[in-house]
LORO-677397 format. One record per residue (C-alpha): residue in three letters; x, y, z. Coordinates in steps of 0.05 Angstrom, whole numbers, plus 5000, padded with zeros to 4 digits. Last residue first. Example, Ala and Ser with C-alpha at 12.3 -4.5 7.8 and 13.67 -1.06 7.14 Angstrom:
! residues 2
Ser527349795143/Ala524649105156/
! end
This chain:
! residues 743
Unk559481477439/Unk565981777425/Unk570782047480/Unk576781897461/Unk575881957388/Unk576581437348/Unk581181627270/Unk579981027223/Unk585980767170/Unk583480387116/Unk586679707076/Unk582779397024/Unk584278836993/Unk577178376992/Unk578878127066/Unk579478707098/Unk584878997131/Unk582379567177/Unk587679977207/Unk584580447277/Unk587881087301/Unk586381237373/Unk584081837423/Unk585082527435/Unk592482517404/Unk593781837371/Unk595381157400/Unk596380617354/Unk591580077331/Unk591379407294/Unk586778977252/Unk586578397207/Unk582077977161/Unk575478407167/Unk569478297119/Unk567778837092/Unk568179657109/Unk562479847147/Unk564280297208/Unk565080477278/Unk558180087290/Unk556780097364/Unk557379747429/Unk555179707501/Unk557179117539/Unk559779467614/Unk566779417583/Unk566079817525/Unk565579597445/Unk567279847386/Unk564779597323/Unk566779357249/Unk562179207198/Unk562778617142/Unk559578097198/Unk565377647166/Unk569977947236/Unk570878547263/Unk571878787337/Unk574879387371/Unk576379477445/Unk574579947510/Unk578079747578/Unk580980387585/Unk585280217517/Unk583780067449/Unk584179387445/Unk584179047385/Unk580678517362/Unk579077797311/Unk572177547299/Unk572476947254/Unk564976907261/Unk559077407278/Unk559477927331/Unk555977757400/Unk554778137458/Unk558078207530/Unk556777497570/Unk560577637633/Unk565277147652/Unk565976687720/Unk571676767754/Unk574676287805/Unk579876707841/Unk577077247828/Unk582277907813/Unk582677537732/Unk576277847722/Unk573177637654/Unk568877897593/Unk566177417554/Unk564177527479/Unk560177087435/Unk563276987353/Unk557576507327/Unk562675987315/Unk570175957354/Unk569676197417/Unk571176897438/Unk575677207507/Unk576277837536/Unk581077927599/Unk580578417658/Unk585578487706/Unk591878777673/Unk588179087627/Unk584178947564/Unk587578287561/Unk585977907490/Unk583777147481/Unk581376957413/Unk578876377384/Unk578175867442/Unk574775227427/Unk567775127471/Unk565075117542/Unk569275747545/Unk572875377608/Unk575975737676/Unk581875917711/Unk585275317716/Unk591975427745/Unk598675167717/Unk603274527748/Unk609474757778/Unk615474837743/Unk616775597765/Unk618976167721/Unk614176167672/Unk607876117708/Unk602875887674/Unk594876047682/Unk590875547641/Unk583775687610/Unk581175057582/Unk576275227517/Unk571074617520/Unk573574287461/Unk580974317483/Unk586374947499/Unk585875597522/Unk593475777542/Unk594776437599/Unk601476737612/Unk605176917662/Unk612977187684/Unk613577907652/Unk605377977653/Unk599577717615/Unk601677477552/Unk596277047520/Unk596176437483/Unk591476107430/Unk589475347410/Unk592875037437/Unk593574237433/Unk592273827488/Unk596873527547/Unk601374067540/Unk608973947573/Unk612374447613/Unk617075067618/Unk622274837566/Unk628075437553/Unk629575577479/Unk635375257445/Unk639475767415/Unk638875897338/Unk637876647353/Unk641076867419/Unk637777567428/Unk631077427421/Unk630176897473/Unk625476417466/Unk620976097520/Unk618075427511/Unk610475117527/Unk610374437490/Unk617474387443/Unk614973797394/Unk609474217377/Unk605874757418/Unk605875267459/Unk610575947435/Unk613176497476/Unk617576997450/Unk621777437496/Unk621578207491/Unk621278327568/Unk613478567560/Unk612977757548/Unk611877727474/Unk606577027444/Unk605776557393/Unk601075987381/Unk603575407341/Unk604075307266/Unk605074657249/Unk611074147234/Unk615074397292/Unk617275057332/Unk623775227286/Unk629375667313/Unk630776417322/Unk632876477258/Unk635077217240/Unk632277597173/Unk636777867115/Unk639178607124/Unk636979017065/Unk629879297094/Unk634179617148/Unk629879947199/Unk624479467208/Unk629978927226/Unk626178177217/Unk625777647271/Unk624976937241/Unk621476387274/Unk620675737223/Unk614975197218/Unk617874597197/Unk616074347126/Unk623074387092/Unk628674927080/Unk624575507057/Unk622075447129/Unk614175457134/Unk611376117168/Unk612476427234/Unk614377167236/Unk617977677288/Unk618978397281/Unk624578767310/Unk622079507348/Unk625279407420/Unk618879207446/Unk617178587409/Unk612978547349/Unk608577987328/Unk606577647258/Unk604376997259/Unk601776427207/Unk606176817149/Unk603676477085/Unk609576297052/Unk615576687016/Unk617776987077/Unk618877637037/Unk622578237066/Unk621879037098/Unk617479197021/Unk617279917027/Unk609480127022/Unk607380546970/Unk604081256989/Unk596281167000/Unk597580887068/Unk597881597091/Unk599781817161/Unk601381087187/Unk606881067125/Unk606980287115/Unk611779777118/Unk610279157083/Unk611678397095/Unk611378007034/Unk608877347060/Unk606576946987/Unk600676777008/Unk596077287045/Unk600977847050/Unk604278127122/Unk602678817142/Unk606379297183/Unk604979957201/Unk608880437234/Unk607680797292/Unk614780857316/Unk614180207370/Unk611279857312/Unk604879737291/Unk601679057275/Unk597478697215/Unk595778077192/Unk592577717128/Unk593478277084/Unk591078167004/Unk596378086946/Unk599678746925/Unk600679146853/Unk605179676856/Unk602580356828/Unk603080676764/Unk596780256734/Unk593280456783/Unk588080796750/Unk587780326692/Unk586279836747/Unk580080166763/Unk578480226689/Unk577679486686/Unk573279416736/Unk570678846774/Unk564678586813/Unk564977966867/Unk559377486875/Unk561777066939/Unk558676436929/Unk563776046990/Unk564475386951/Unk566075586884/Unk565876276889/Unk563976686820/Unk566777216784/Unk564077866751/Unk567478246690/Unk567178986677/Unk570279316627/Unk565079446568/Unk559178936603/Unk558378456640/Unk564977866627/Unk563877176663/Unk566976876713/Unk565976166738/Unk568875686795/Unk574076196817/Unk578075786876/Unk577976386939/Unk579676996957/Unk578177346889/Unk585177566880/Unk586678126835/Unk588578406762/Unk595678226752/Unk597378396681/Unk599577776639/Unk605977826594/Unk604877766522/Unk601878376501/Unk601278306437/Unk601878866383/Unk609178716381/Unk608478296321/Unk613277776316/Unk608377176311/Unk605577536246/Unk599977196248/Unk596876836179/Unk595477136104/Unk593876526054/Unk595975936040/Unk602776206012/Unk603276666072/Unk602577426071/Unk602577736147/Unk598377906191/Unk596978316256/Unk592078276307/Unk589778786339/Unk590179056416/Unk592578516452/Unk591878246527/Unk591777696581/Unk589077946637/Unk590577526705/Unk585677316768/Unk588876946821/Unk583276606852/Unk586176366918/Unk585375746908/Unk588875796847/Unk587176036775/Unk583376476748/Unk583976736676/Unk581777426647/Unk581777456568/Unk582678166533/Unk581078456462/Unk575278336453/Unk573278596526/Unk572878086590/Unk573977476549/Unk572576826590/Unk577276356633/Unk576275906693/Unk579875326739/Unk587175486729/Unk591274976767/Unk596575326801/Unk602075696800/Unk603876406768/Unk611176226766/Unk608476036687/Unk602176246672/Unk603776056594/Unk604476496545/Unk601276766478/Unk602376026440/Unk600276146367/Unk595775606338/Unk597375116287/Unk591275056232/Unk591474356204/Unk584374226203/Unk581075026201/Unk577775446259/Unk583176046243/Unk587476486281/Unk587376046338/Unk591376286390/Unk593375936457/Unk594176076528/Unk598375536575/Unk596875466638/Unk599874816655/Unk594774456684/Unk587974666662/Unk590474916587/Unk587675596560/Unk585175766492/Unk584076326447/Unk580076356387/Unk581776966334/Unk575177126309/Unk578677856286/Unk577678036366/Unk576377516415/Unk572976846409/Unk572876376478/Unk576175796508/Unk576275526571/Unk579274946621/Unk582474556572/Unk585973876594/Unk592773946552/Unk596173966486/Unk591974356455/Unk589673906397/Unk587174086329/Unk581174316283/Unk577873596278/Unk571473696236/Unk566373296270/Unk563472626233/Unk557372666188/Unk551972236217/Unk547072746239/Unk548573276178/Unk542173326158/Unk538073526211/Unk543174046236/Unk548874236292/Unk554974206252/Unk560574026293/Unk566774246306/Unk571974006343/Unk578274196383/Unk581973596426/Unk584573826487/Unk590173386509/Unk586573026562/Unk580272916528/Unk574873516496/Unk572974246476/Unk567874166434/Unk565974846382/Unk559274856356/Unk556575006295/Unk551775766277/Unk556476166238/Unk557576666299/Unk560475936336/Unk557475676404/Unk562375406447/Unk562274816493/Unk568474656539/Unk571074026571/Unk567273516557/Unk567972826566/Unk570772266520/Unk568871886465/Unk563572436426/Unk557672106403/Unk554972376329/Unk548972916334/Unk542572766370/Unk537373236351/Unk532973436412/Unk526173016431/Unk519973456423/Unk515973716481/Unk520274276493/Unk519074636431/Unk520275416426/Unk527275266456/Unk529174666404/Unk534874306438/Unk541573996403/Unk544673496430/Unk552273246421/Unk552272456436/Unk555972116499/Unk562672086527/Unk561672346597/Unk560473016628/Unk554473076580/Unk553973536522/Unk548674106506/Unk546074466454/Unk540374986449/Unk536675276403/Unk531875846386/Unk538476426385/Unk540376266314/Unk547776356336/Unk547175736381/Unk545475776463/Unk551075416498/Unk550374836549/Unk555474476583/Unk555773906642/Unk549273596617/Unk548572836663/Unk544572606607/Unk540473146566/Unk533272756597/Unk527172856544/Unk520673276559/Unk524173946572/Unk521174356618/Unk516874976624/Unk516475616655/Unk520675386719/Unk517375426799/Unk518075906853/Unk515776526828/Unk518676536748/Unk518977316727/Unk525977366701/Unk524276806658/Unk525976076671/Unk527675416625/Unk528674726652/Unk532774176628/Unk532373496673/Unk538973096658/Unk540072786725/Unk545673246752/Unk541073926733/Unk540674356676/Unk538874966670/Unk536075556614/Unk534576256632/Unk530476586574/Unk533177356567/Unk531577406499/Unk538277396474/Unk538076746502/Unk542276596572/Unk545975916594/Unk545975436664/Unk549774796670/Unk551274386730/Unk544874536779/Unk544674016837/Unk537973806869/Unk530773976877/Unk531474486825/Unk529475046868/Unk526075806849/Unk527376466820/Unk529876876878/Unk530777566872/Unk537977746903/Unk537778246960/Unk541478846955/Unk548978826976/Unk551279166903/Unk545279436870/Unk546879546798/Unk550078866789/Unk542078636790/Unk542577956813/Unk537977396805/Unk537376756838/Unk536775996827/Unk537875546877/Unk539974856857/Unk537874396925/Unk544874256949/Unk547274936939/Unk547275396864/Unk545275716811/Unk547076476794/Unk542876946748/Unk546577616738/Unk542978236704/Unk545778606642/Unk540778646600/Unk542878046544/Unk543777516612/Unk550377396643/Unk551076686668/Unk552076266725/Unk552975506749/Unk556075186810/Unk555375766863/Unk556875616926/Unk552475416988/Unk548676086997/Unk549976556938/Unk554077126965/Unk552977806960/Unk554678386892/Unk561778566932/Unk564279176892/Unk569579526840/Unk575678946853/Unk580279336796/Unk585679446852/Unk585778856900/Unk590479266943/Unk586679786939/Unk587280406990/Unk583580857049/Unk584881457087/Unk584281827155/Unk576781557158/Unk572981887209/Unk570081667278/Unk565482237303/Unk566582917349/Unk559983327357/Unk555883957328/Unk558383707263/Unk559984237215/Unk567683887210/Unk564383267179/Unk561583737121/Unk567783987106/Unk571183367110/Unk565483117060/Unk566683647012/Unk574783517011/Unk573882637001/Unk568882916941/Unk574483356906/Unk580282776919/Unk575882266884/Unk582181736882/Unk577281176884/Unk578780826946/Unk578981526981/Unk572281696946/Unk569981036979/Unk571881157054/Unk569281907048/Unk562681617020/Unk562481127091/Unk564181747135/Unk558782147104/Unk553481627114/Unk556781497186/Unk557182237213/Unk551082417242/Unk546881687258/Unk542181537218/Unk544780997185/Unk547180627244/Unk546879917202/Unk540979467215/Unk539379887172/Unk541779997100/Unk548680457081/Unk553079957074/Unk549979547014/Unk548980206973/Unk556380366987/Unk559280156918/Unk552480596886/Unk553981186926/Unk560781216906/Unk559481016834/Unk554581686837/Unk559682116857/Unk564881866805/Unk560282066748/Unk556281526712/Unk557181506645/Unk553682116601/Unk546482316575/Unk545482796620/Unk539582586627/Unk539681786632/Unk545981786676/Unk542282406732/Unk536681916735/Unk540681346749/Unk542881646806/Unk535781806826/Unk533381126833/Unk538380986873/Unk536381546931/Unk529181256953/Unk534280556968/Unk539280907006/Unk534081147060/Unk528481737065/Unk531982147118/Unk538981797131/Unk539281737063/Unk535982357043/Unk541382847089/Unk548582527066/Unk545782526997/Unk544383177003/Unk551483307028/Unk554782946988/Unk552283236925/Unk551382846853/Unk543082916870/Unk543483666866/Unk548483736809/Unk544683276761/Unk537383576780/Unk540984376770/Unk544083986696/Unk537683866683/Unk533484356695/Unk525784276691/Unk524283506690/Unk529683416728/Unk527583916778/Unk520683486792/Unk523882916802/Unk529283136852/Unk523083436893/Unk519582796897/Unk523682516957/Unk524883066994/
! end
């Protein structure tokens, strides 16, 4: 099976490109030979027909990471079920129909994927994470990714090929890299925090090539020059410009003129100087990096006005630059004393500080900003001029610019580097959690006609089946069509913060809790589903932090915590004072609706399971202890109760008949686990584990799918079994069809 797809592309081509394109063989070889015998064959079918990638392959290749054991590979239906998932997230309507087909030959009903969106559109792939955060990366000439980072430097290497495969790792530094750069020969240069320079091949095992003999200073910047045999760096104080021979690393660099104040940005001009990048309000040099121009001062270009953040060339040498704090991007249309650049636009209501910037194409810069790692295009086409009596300048008026940024995602967390691949693909960098994540361009071409949404943080159905989702930061809470979440969403409202809770009561009205626009307290506000228009109800405000939430099958809200303790709201007097039950000694940390008149708290280090009842004042019931903080508590019926502790994710099954239960140790699935139930005592977990499973009550579980790491879920009944939404944390949202009677 393996060798077959070699030998017909050495005899028919376009037979060879057709075969390995197919779902269903791929469907059969990698759960037969495995993803990794497949690869090789995908790029294959590129080199001979002597075209891009066809959408087939990118499926396979965005799934690679998916579609490796641990994972149920072999099992009928999952391979399939996984490409379906992508060609939905890719609009491959042709692919999405041969894989139904093939799903329908099955001898046996299997999970399914009803359908599947971006709302992180141009995110293309997860490459991995680099353990400990990534402080320094670059691109190298063919294309692979070398990342440095942790406590003790790291350095690997990433082939953006082979998204979830193993990085190769190069070796340590011993401590903290802050500056790594790329020769066009593929030479990996680093520096660490005490000035040590190192340089690495693609081959290094464990230890560098070779080493500089001087120390660079604490180097926060190093850019390979134009000749491509040096290299210069600059500390993250004032101190001198140096300049590095590569072929020599015994001999002590050139040391240019001191600069007065750090750093900011370092880059290397096509004429061979350097470009500085430095103080408060962004002071542009230039600097000519030779023997015999030592002493000669920098040539000032001009100021930006701010702390700069990045800077890079784009089309007709045109440099642009961004400010830290205010955002602000700049034109340059010439590296000259006196020149006055051309301000594009600043980020504006796009807040926050912006902590990266590099060109994607020549003709389009990509910012990040954020903790969340807003990511925005800034773009033109050309340039156009006009005659001046110095010479021909911009024509500020031109309407080739597009002056407006295009939303292009969120990376989930602050960006601490990104860096442009290839044509229209860009990789960015995690600054404390590593993730690696792979974008592109043309994705968001795609989409261009469709509404552009932040990542889900929650999710719930309605009484109707509809879906609701609430956004990461800025709250937009989203209706969805349960039968295809491709369609847009109708937007129900906008809490304007992060929404901490998002519940539904019986009678269809929503409730959230996020920050009142009118100070810090934490607001409740119940929301009408059916009219968009009408503003949302107060209910009243719980305290200066979120508390847990919970509905009584009556429709009240229950909340523990904050200046109220345990209190009962009652949805149909909003702004009424809600009814005290008691006091909490400790903090909450979740709550649980068990009947009309009950409800359970797990509170404290060791996870203290109270039993309240709501309509008495007498002191609650202990029913047990986690032995550590609650995460999650969720009744799977009215007699059994699951319950997970925060860190390594362990399940507990208990039975609230005993009087003094003692839980049942089910499994384990990774942290920030978060689940449905699905009914009959069966549930659904995910979590960072980047798979989602289903469990039963005896302890046996399986893989439903692989689809990221989970941020939300939610299920609705559906004939012969239940319809599962999948929020994950990159911006994808999925709808899963589980039969009743599956595994």
């Amino acid at each position: 099976m393996d060798s077959y797809p070699t030998v017909l592309a050495a005899l028919d081509q376009d037979e060879f490109h057709a075969l390995v394109t197919d779902i269903g063989w791929q469907d059969t070889t990698v759960r037969s030979i495995g993803v990794d015998a497949v690869l090789p064959h995908m790029r294959n079918a590129r080199i001979v027909t002597r075209a891009g990638s066809s959408i087939t392959e990118k499926l396979i290749v965005a799934q690679a990471h998916n579609l490796r054991p641990p994972l149920p590979v072999e099992r009928p239906g999952y391979v399939v079920g996984q490409l379906i998932m992508q060609a939905q997230l890719d609009n491959a309507s042709p692919t999405e129909h041969r894989g139904r087909e093939r799903l329908k030959g099955l001898d046996q009903q299997v999970p399914f994927p009803l359908w599947a969106r971006r709302t992180n559109p141009a995110l293309a792939y997860e490459l991995g994470s680099h353990p400990g955060g990534v402080s320094a990366l670059t691109v190298l000439p063919n294309g692979r990714i070398a990342t440095a980072g942790g406590a003790r430097g790291r350095l690997l290497l990433w082939d953006p090929t082979l998204p979830g495969s193993r990085p190769r790792e190069l070796g340590e530094h011993g401590l903290n890299v802050t500056a790594m750069t790329s020769t066009p020969d593929d030479v990996i240069v680093t520096a660490t925090a005490t000035g040590r320079i190192y340089l690495w091949s693609q081959l290094s095992k464990g230890a560098p090539d070779a080493e500089f003999t001087a120390r660079a200073g604490s180097a926060a910047h190093l850019v390979v020059l134009a000749d491509g045999g040096r290299v210069a760096s600059t500390t993250r104080e004032a101190g001198p410009l140096l300049v590095w021979d590569l072929d020599s690393p015994e001999k002590n660099p050139l040391r240019l003129r001191r600069h007065n104040d750090s750093v900011d940005a370092l880059l290397g001009l096509p004429d061979g100087r350097v470009l500085t990048a430095s103080g408060p309000e962004g002071r542009l040099d230039i600097w000519e990096p030779h023997a015999g121009q030592l002493d000669n001062p920098p040539v000032r270009v001009g100021s930006h006005g701010d702390r700069i953040t990045g800077m890079t060339l784009l089309r007709d040498g045109v440099l642009a630059t961004v400010g830290r704090h205010e955002g602000q991007v700049l034109l340059w249309e010439a590296l000259e004393p006196g020149t006055t650049p051309f301000e594009l636009n600043r980020h504006g209501d796009h807040t926050g500080m912006v902590h990266a910037a590099a060109a994607m194409t020549p003709s389009e810069l990509v910012t990040a900003s954020g903790p969340e790692g807003r990511l925005l295009v800034w773009q033109f086409t050309s340039i156009a001029y006009s005659i001046a009596p110095r010479g021909r300048k911009i024509d500020r008026n031109s309407k080739r610019f597009y002056r407006e940024p295009v939303p292009f995602g969120f990376h989930g967390e602050a960006v601490r580097q990104l860096s442009g691949i290839s044509g229209d693909r860009l990789i960015t960098a995690g600054r404390d959690g590593g993730r690696l994540l792979g974008w592109d361009n043309t994705f968001r071409y795609r989409y261009r006609r469709a509404t552009y949404h932040e990542p889900i943080d929650a999710l719930a159905t309605l009484p109707d089946g509809q879906l609701i989702s609430a956004s990461r930061w800025g709250g937009d809470l989203l209706l969805w069509d349960p039968a295809d979440g491709r369609r847009q969403p109708t937007k129900m409202g906008s809490t304007g913060h992060h929404v901490d809770t998002l519940a539904v009561l019986p009678d269809g009205h929503v409730v959230t809790q996020s920050v009142a626009e009118t100070g810090a307290l934490k607001e409740l506000l119940i929301w009408e589903p059916t009219d968009p228009e009408e503003p949302p109800r107060s209910l009243g405000y719980g305290g200066t932090h979120a508390v847990p939430l919970t509905i009584l099958p009556t429709g009240h809200v229950v909340t523990a915590g904050g200046r109220l303790g345990l209190a009962v709201w009652n949805p149909d007097r909003p702004g009424s004072d809600p009814a005290i039950v008691g006091r909490l000694v400790e903090p909450v940390d979740h709550l649980l609706a068990v009947s009309t008149h009950h409800v359970i708290t797990a509170s404290g280090d060791d996870g203290q399971m109270l039993l309240w009842d709501l309509t008495t004042a007498e002191d609650p019931f202990e029913l047990g202890r986690l032995g550590r903080k609650a995460k999650l508590m969720l009744a799977l019926t009215e007699t059994t109760l699951l319950t997970v502790g925060v860190g390594p994710g362990d399940l507990y099954l208990w039975n609230l008949t005993e009087p003094f239960p003692h839980p049942t140790h089910l499994g384990r699935h990774g942290r920030d686990v978060t689940a449905v139930a699905l009914g009959n005592g069966r549930f659904v977990t995910g979590g960072d584990s980047d798979h989602v499973r289903v469990w039963e009550r005896g302890g046996r579980s399986t893989v439903l799918c692989a689809a990221g790491s989970i941020r939300a879920l939610a299920t609705a009944p559906a004939d012969d079994g239940h319809h599962v939404f999948l929020a994950s944390d990159l911006g994808g949202l999925s709808a899963w069809r589980v039969p009743a009677l599956w595994f």
